[in-house]
N, C-alpha and C positions, 0 to 999 in steps of 0.2 A: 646227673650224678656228681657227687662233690670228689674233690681233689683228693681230701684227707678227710680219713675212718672219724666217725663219734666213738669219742673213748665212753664203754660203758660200764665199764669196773676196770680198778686199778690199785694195785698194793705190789707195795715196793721196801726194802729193806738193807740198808747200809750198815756194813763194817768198816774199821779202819786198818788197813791188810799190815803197814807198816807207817812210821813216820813220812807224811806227805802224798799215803796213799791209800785211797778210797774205793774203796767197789760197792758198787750200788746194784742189786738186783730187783727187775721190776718187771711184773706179770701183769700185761695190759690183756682188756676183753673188747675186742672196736668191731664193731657192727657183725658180730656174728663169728667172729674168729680170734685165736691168742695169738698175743705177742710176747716173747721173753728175750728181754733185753736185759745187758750186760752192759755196764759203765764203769769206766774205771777214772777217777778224777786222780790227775798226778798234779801235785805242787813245784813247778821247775823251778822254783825260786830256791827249795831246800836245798842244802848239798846230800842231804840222803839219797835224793830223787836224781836216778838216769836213765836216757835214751837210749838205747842202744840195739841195734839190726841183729839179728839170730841167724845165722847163715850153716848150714851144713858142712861138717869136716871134709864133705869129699868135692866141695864146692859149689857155688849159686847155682847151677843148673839143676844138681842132685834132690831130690824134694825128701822131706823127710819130715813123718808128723811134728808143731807143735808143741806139743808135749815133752816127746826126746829131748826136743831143742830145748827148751827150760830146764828138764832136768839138769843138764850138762852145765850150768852154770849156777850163781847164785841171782835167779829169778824170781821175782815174786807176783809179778804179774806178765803174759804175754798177751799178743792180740794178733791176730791172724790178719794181717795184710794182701794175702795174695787173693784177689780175686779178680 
């Protein structure tokens, strides 16, 4: 058995969300099953383009979707680090 899937269909489709920043979506078919993946390519070279941790008002311990968290600020893209 091999290590990694044969891709056996694949299409994928990129926007530019804002200056320096890219999201690419892409629907793979590998060996009998989908993949939907989600890329974001940032330019940290731009001064448009920042980093920055999303933390909950009531403090890191507190979990809270995501989503909230983005809204609360001026986000344009997030990604889900905790796992």
């Amino acid at each position: 058995m091999s290590a990694s899937a044969e891709t056996i269909y694949e299409d994928s489709e990129s926007r530019i969300i804002t200056r320096g920043v890219k999201h690419t979506y892409i629907e793979r078919l590998t060996d009998g099953y989908w993949q939907k993946i989600n890329v974001i390519e940032a330019d940290l070279s731009d001064e448009n383009v920042e980093i920055v941790p999303l933390f909950s008002k009531d403090g890191i311990s507190d979990k809270e979707p995501l989503s909230s968290l983005a809204k609360e600020g001026s986000v344009v893209a997030a990604i889900n680090a905790d796992f």
